[in-house]
C-alpha positions as CSV (number, residue, x, y, z in Angstrom):
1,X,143.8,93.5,112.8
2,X,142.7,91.2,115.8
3,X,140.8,93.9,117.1
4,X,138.7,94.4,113.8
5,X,138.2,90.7,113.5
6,X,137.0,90.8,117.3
7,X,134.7,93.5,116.5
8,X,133.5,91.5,113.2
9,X,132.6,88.5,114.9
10,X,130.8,90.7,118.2
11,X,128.6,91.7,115.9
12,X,127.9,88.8,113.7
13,X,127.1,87.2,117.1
14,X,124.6,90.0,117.9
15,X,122.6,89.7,114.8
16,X,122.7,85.5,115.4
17,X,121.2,86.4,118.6
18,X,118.8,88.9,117.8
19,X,117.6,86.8,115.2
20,X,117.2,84.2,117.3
21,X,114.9,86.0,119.5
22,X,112.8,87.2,116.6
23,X,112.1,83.6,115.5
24,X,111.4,82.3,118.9
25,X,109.2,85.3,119.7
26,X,107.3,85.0,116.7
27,X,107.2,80.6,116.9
28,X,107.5,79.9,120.9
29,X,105.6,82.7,122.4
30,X,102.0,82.9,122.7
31,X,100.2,86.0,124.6
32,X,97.2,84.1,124.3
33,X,93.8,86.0,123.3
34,X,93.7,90.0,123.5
35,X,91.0,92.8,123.5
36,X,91.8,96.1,121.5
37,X,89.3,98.8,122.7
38,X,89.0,101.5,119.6
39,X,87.9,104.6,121.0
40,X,86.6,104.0,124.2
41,X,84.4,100.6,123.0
42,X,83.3,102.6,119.7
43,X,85.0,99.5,118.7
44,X,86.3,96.2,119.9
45,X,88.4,93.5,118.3
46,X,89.4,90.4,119.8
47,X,92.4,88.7,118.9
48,X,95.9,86.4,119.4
49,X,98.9,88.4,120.6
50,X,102.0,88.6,119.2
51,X,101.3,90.7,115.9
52,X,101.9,94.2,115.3
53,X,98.9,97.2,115.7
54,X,99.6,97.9,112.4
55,X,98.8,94.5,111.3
56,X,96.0,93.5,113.5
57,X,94.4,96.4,112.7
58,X,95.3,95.7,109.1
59,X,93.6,92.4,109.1
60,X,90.6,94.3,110.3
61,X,90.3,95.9,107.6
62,X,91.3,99.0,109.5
63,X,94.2,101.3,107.5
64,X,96.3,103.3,109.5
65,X,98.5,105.0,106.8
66,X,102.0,104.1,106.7
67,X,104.7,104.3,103.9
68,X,106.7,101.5,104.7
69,X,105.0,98.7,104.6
70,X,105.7,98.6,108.7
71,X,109.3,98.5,108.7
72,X,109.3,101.8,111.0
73,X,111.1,103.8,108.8
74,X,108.4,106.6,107.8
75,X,106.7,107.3,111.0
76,X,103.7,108.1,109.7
77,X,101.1,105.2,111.1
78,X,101.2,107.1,114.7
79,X,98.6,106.1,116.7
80,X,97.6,107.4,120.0
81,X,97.4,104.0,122.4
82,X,96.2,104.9,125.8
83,X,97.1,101.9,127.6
84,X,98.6,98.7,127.3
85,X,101.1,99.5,124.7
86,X,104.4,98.9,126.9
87,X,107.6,101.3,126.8
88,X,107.9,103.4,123.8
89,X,110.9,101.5,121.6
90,X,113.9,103.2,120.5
91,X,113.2,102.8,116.7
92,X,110.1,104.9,117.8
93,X,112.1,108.0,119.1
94,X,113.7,109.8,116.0
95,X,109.7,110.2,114.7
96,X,108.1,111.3,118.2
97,X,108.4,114.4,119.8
98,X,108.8,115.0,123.3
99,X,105.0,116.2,123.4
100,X,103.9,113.6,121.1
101,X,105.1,110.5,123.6
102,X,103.7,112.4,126.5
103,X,100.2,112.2,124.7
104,X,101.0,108.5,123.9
105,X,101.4,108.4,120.8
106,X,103.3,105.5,118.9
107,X,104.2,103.8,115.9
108,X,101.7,101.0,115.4
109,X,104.3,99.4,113.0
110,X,106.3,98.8,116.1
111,X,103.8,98.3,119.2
112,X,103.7,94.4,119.1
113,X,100.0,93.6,121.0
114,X,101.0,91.2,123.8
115,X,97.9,92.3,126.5
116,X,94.2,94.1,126.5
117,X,95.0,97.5,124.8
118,X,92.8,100.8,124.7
119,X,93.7,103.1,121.5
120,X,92.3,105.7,119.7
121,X,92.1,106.6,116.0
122,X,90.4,109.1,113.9
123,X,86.8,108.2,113.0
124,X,87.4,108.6,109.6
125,X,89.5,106.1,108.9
126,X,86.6,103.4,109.5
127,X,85.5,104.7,105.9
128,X,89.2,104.1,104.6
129,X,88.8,100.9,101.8
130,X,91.2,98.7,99.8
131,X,90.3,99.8,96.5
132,X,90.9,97.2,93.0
133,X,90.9,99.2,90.1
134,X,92.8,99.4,87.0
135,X,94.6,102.1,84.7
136,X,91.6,103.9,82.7
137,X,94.5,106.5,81.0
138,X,98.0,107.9,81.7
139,X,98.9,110.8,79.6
140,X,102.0,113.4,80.5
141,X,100.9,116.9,81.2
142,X,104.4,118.2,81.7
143,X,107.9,116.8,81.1
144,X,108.0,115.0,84.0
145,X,104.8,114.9,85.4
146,X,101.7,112.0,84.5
147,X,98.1,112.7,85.1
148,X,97.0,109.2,85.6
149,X,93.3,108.1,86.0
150,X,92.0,104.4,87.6
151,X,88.9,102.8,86.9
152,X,87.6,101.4,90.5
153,X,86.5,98.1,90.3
154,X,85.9,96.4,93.8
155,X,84.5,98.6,95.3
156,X,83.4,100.3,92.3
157,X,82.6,103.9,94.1
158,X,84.6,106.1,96.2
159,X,83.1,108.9,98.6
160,X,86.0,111.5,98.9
161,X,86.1,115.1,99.8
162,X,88.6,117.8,97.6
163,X,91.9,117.8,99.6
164,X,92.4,114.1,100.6
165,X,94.3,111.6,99.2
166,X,95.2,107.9,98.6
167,X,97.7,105.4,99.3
168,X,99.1,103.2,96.5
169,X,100.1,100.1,97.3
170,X,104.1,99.6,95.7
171,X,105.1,96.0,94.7
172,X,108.5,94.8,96.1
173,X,110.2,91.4,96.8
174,X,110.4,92.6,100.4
175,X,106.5,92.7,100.2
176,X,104.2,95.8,99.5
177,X,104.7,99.5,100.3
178,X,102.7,102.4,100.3
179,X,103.3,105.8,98.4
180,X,100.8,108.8,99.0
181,X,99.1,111.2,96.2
182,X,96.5,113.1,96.4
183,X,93.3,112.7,94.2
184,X,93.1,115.5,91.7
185,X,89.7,114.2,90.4
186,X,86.7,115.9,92.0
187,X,84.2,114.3,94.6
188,X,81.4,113.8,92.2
189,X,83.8,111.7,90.3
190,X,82.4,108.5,92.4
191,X,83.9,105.6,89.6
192,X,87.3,107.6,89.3
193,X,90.4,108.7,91.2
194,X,92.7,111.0,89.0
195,X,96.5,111.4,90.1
196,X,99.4,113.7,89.1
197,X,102.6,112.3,89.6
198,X,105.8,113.7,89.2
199,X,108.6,110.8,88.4
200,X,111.3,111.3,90.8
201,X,115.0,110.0,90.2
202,X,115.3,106.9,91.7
203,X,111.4,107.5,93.0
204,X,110.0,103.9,94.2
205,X,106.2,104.7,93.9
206,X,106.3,107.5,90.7
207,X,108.5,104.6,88.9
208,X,106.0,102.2,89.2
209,X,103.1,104.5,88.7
210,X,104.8,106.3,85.9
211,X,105.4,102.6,83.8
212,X,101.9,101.4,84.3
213,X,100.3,100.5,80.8
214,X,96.5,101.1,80.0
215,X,94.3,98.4,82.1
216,X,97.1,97.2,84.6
217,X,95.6,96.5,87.9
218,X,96.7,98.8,90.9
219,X,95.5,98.5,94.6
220,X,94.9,101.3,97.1
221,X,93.7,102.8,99.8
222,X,92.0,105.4,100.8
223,X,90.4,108.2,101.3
224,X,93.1,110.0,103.7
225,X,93.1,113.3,104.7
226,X,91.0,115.8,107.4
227,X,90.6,118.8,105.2
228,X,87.1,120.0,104.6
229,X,86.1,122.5,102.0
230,X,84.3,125.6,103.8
231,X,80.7,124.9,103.3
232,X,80.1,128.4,102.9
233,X,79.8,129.9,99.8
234,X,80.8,133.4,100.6
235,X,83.9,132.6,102.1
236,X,86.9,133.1,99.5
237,X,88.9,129.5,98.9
238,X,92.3,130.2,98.2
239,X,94.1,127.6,96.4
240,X,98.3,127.9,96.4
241,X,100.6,124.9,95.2
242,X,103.3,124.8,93.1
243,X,104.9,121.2,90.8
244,X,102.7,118.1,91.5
245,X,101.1,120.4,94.2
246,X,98.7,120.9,91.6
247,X,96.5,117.8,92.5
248,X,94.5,118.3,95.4
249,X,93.6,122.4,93.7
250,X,92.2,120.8,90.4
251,X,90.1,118.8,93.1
252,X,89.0,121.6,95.3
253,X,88.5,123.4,92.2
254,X,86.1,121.8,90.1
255,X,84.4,120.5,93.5
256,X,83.8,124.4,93.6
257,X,82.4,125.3,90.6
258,X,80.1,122.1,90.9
259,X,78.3,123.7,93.7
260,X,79.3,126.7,93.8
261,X,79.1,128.8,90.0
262,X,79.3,132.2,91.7
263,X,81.6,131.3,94.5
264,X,85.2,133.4,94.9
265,X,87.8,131.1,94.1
266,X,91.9,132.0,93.1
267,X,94.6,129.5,92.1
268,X,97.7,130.4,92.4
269,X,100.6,128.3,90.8
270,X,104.4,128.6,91.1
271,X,106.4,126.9,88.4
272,X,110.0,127.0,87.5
273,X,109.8,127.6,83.9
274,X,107.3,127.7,80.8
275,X,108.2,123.3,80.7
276,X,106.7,123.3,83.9
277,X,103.2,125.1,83.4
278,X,100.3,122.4,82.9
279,X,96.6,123.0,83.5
280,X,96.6,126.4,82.3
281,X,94.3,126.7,79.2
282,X,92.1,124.3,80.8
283,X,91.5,126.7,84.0
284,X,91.7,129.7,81.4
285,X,88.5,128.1,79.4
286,X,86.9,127.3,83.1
287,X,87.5,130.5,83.7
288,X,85.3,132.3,80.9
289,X,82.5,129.7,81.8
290,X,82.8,130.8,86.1
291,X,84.4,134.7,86.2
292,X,85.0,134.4,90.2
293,X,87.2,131.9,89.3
294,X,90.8,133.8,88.6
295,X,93.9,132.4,88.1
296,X,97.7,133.5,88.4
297,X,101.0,131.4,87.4
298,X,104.1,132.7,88.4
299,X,108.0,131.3,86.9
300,X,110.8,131.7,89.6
301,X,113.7,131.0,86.5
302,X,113.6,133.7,83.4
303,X,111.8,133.3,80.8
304,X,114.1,131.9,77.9
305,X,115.0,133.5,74.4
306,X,112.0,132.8,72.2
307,X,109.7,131.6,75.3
308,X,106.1,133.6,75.5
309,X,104.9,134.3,79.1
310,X,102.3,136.8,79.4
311,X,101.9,136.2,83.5
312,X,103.3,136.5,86.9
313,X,107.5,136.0,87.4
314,X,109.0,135.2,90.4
315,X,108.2,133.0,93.3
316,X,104.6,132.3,94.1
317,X,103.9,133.6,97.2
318,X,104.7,137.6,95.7
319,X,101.5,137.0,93.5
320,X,99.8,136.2,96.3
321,X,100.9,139.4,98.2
322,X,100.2,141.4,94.7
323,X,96.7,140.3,94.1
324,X,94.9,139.4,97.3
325,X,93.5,142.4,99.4
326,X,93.5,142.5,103.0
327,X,89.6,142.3,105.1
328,X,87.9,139.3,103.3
329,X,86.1,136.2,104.6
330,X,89.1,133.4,103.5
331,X,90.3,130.0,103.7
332,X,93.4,128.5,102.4
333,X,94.8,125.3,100.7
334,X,98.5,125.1,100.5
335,X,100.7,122.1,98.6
336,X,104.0,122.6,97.6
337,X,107.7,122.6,98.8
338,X,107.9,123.6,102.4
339,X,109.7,126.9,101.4
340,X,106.9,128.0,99.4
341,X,105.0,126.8,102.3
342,X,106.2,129.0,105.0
343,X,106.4,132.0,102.6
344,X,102.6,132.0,101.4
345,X,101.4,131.3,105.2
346,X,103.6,134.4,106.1
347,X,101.4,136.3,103.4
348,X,98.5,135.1,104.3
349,X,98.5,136.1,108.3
350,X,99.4,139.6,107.2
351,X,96.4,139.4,105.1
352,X,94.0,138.8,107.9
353,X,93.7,134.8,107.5
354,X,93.9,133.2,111.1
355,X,96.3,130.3,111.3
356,X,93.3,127.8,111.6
357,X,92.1,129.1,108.2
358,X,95.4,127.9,106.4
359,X,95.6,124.3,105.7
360,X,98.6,123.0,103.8
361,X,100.4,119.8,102.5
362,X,104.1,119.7,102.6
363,X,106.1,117.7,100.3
């Protein structure tokens, strides 16, 4: 008993202390001004130490992604700092590899800016914005799945290529996180941004999304996201995905056919059961209007007494192997469960696709 109380108050006296240094860090020290050079002077910001990268860059109106709302617990605001970021943290190990600190890569939620930094980001996100806008219509397409479209307000336009994504921003007494989804509305849908989002038990971000009522306000950011649609229009898009994998596909697809009325396009789409199938007679009537458009669904569980299903059975990525032949111009789109993943990337090397002709979003 001694010996657990010793232990009790050891520790109590660590977080006294700890949080003592937190305050006095944040109230008693002062770095003074500081120089951030983005990209080797593409971009310079002067400054006061003492804040995050994430935040200063924040303030900037600069949006690194990051779940979290900079607590360091998603590890996905890396940012490569070249110099004057200090020793890489322990709360920064479990989400770097050994090959990822050697290139210098950090969290920004945890590199506190104390001197003259050098960093480097991705062009693109310059063009990310904070976007007001408010719920034009929510409507469920399957059981547990809600295609929700926003009205953009400030700014009221948003320049975003099929495949990317935004981040909404998730009220919570501890302050705002941020959830991703990709936009399923297409690119010359400037005044829009269309999301399918599947309501997870216990999900923070589809439990807010999913209870939103017609003309709440929502805040996000965005565009994310590196993909780019093959500008050529002979070379076959191939479009696999499989639950609330379907967003980004709907994008890419009607981006297509926009452009593109003659251009080879498939869809593939893996669903559990016949509860699970959304989009189809939609893509079935797009499919009359643009015949190089063709379409396959696949159900991994039987179909059940009294249930019609006139398509594909099994697990996705057999359609695939059934239906695509081997020797044509392609590129790929993948977004589904990592299993599905892996399987349909498997397919598609023996098909001929390089490696840097599959792109793919895990989830």
């Amino acid at each position: 008993m001694d010996f657990i109380n010793a232990s009790a108050v050891f520790v109590g006296l660590m977080v006294f202390f700890t949080a003592v240094l937190l305050i006095a860090e944040r109230y008693l020290l002062h770095y003074g001004d500081v120089k951030i050079d983005i990209n080797a002077g593409q971009r310079i910001i002067e400054t006061s130490g003492g804040s995050t990268l994430l935040n200063t860059l924040l303030e900037q109106s600069i949006f690194i992604p990051s779940a979290c709302g900079g607590h360091g617990t998603c590890g996905f605001c890396k940012t490569s700092v070249v110099s004057g970021g200090g020793p890489i943290l322990p709360t920064e190990v479990t989400f770097l590899s050994r090959s990822e600190q050697r290139a210098g890569l950090r969290l920004a939620c945890q590199v506190k800016i104390r001197n003259d930094m050098h960093i480097r980001i991705p062009e693109e996100l310059f063009n990310v914005k904070l976007f007001k806008a408010s719920v034009l219509s929510s409507k469920n397409v399957t059981h547990d799945i809600k295609e929700i479209r926003f009205s953009l307000e400030d700014p009221e336009e948003i320049s975003q290529r099929p495949g990317q994504y935004v981040q909404v921003q998730i009220p919570t007494p501890e302050g705002p996180v941020y959830r991703a989804y990709s936009i399923s509305s297409p690119a010359s849908a400037k005044g829009i941004v269309e999301l399918n989002v599947r309501l997870l038990p216990g999900g923070l971000g589809s439990g807010y999304l999913h209870a939103l009522e017609l003309n709440a306000p929502v805040t996000f950011t965005g565009p994310y996201g590196e993909f780019h649609l093959d500008e050529d229009p002979s070379t076959e898009i191939i479009c696999v995905g499989g639950g609330a994998g379907m967003a980004p596909m709907k994008n890419i697809i009607y981006s297509i056919y926009e452009r593109w009325p003659n251009r080879s396009c498939w869809l593939f789409f893996g669903c559990r059961g016949t509860k699970d199938v959304f989009y189809l007679e939609e893509y079935r009537q797009l499919a009359k209007k643009f015949p190089s458009f063709k379409i396959k669904y696949a159900l991994s569980d039987p179909v059940q007494p009294g249930e019609e299903w006139t398509d594909e059975k099994g697990f996705i990525h057999l359609a695939v192997d059934k239906y695509l032949e081997q020797g044509i111009t392609r590129k790929a789109f993948l977004c589904g469960p990592p299993p599905m993943i892996d399987a349909v990337t498997r397919i598609l090397l023996d098909k001929g696709l390089k490696a840097g002709d599959i792109f793919y979003d895990k989830f």
